[in-house]
N, C-alpha and C positions, 0 to 999 in steps of 0.2 A: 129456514124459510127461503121461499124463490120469490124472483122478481119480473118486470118484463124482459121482453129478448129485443137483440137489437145485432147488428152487422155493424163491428167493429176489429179493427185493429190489433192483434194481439203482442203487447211489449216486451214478450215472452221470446217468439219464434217468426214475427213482423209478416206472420199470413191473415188474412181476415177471416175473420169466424163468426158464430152467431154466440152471441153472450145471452147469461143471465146475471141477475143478481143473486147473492146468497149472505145470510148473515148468521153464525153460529155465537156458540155460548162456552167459554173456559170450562174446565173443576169449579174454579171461583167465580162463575156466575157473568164474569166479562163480555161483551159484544165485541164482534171482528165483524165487519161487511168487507164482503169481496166480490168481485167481477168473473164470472167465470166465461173463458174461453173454449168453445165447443169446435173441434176439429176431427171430425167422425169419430173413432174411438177413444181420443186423447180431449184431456180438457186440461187446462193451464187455470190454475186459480192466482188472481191475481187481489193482493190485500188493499184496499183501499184505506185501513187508517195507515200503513207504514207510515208514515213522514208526521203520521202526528205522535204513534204509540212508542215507535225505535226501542229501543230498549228491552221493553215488555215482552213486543212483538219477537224478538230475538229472543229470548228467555225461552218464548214458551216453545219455538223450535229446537232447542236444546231440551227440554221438555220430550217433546215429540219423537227426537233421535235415541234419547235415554233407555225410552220405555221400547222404541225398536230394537234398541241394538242387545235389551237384556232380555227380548222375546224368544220362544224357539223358532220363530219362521225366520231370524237371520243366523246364520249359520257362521261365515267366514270368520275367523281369527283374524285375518288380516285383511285390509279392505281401502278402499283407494272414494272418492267422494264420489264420483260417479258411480260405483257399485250401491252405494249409500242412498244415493239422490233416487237411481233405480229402485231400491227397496221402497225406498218413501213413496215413490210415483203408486207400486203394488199392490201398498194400503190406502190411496184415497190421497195422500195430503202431497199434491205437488207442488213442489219449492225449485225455482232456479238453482241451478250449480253455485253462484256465486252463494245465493242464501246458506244452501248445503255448506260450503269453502267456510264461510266466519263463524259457523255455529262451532263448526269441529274441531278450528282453530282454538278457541276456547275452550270447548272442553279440552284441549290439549295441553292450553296454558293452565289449566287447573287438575293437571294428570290425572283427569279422569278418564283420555286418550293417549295414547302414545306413539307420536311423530314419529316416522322411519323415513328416511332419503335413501336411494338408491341410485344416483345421478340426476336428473332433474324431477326423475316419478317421485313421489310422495304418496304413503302411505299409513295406513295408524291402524293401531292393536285396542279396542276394548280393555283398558288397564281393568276392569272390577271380573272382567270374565276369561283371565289369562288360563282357566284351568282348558281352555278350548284346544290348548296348546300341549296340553299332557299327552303323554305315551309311557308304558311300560318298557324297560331298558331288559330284554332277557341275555344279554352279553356283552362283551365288552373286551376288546384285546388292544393296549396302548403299548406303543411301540416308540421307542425312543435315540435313536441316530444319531451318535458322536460323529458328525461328517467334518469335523473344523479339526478333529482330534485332541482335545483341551478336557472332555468330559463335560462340558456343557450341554450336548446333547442337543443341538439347534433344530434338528427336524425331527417334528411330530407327526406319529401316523395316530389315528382312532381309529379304531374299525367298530361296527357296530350291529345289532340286532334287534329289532326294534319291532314293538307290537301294537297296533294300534286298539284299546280297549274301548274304545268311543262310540257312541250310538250313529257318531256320522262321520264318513272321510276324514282323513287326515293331511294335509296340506303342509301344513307346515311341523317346525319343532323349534325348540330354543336349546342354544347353544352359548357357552361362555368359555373361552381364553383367558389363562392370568401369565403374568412372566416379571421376572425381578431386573429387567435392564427396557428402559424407555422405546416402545417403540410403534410406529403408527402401520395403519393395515395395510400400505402396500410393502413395505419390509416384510409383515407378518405372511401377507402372499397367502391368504386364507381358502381354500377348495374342497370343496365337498362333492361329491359323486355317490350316483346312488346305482350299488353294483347290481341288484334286481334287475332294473331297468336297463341298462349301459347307458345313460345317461346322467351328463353335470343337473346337481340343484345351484338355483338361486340363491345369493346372501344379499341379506340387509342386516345392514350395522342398525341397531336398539343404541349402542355406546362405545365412543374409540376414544378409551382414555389411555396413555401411554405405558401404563401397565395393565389394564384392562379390558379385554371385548367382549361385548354382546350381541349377540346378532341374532338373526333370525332367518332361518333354512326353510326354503321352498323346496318341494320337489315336484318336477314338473306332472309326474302320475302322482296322484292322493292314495293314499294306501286304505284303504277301504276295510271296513269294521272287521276284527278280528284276524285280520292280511299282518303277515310281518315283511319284513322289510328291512337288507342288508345296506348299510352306507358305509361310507371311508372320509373321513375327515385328514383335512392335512394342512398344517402351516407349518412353518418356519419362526423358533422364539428361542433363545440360548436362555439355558438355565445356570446361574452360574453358582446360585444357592447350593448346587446339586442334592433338588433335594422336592419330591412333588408327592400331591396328597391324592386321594379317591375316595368319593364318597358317593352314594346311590338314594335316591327315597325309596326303591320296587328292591323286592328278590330279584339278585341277579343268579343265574344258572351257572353264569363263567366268570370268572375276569383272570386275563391273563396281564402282566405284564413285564414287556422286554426290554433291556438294553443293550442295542449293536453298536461294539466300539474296538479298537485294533487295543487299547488299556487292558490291562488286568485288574480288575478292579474290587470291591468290598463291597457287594449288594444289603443292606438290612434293612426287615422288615418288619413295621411295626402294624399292629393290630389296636384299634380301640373298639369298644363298643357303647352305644349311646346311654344303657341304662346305667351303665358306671364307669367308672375312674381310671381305673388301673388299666396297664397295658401288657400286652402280647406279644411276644418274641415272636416271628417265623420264619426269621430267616434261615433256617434247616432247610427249607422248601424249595430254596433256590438252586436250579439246576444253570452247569456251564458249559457250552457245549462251541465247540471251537468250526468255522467254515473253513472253506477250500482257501479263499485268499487270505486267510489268515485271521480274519475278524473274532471274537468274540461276541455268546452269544448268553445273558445273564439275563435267566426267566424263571417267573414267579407263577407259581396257577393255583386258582384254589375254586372250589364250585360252591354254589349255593349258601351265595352271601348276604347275611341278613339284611335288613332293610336300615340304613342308617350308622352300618357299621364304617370306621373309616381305616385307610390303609396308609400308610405313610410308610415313604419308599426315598431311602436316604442309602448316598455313596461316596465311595474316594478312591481315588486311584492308586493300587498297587505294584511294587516291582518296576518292570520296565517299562516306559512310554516310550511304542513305537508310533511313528508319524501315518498318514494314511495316504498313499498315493496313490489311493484310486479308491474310488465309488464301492461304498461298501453295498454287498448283494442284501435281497430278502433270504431270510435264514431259511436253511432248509429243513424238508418236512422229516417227521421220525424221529 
């Protein structure tokens, strides 16, 4: 329903405008009267019960963002309240940023959202529509760098092949880090690069627990339906378990995995698979193959790996331990 117009004041954006009045009706039958602010193309609606309804009023904005955010006309995975406030303005229901700010925050507090910091930006994930964030993994080559010389293996390379199956851009991915000695992300020295592009992606930490990270990779070009897309992941995390697992949801085409160390070492490879129990020898499959400066170079390949199978990749060190006094190279091709 409308009301008269009048030249008033807007508490919104402090320009004058010509109002009207307007009064709508909930799901459950409720009245809201509001003041609308007319400013050529833009109109500010302004709630006139707020200060009596609070609460409600609040609810049903959370309401409002719910049914947006599980709509197909918002797209983003990841999304910042301004992005948010914008969609809302798209549909009709203009809300201040600050209104935007306390709805989200609650959904947050009640993980129906998921808070990410990035330095002072903040930003939140759709916790009920995270599959937005899925991709198909068609390879995978983990490479593993005894640089300390101990067999801990502190730097980690991932290199990756990625496909995007999605009806729409891809943006983002999730990624997780685990490590059995305490320690926080600027030790870990986390980097991703997307070699497609020759451009670094973005990270935001999801979780920095001291033995565990989550985070979540931007990449500054979105890989676009049916696009794949090569990256390289790299931190720093000593393994002193010597000893890491792999697992996949997707058919992978490849996985290779290497360990470069100046050690002689004892590669085994075990196999399980999800529908049963028992387990699979393979480490026959492990090739040794010695570099120029003397490194060793202990690698595992195997193609077209089922969905859910996992690989557990356990070592110990052999014979002589030589020291490393110098920077071990990328192994060579052939």
């Amino acid at each position: 329903m409308q009301g008269d117009s009048f030249i008033q004041t807007c508490p919104r954006c402090g320009k004058s405008g010509r109002t009207t009045k307007k009064w709508v009706k909930n799901q459950s039958g409720k009245r809201y009267n509001y003041v609308v602010f007319h400013h050529g193309t833009i109109a500010h609606w302004v709630n006139q019960d707020l200060p009596r309804v609070g609460e409600v009023y609040k609810n049903e904005v959370q309401q409002q963002i719910l049914r947006l955010l599980n709509s197909i006309v918002f797209r983003p995975a990841v999304f910042t309240v301004n992005d948010l406030a914008a969609a809302l303005d798209q549909t009709g229901l203009h809300l201040t940023r600050d209104q935007v700010r306390k709805s989200v925050s609650k959904l947050a507090s009640r993980n129906i959202l998921i808070l990410i910091k990035n330095g002072k930006r903040v930003s939140y994930i759709n916790g009920t529509h995270l599959d937005r964030l899925y991709y198909i993994v068609k390879g995978i080559d983990i490479s593993l760098q005894d640089t300390n010389g101990d067999c801990s293996f502190e730097r980690h390379e991932f290199k990756l092949e990625i496909l995007n199956d999605n009806e729409f851009p891809l943006q983002y991915i999730q990624f997780k880090a685990v490590g059995d000695v305490p320690r926080d992300k600027e030790q870990v020295s986390f980097r991703a690069y997307d070699i497609s592009n020759r451009e670094n992606a973005n990270i935001y930490y999801l979780e920095d627990e001291p033995l565990r990270k989550r985070m979540i990779i931007k990449f500054v070009t979105p890989i676009l339906r049916n696009q794949s897309r090569r990256l390289i992941l790299q931190y720093s995390w000593p393994i002193t378990s010597f000893f890491h697992s792999f697992t996949a949801p997707t058919l992978l085409k490849s996985l290779k995995f290497t360990l470069i160390s100046k050690n002689s070492l004892k590669l085994e490879v075990l196999r399980t698979r999800s529908e049963r129990t028992e387990v699979e020898d393979e480490s026959e499959q492990v090739s040794i193959k010695t570099l120029k400066n003397g490194a060793l170079i202990h690698r595992f390949e195997t193609k077209n790996m089922p969905p859910f199978v996992m690989f557990i990749f356990k070592w110990k060190r052999e014979g002589y331990e030589a020291s490393l006094e110098a920077n071990v190279s990328e192994p060579e091709e052939g």
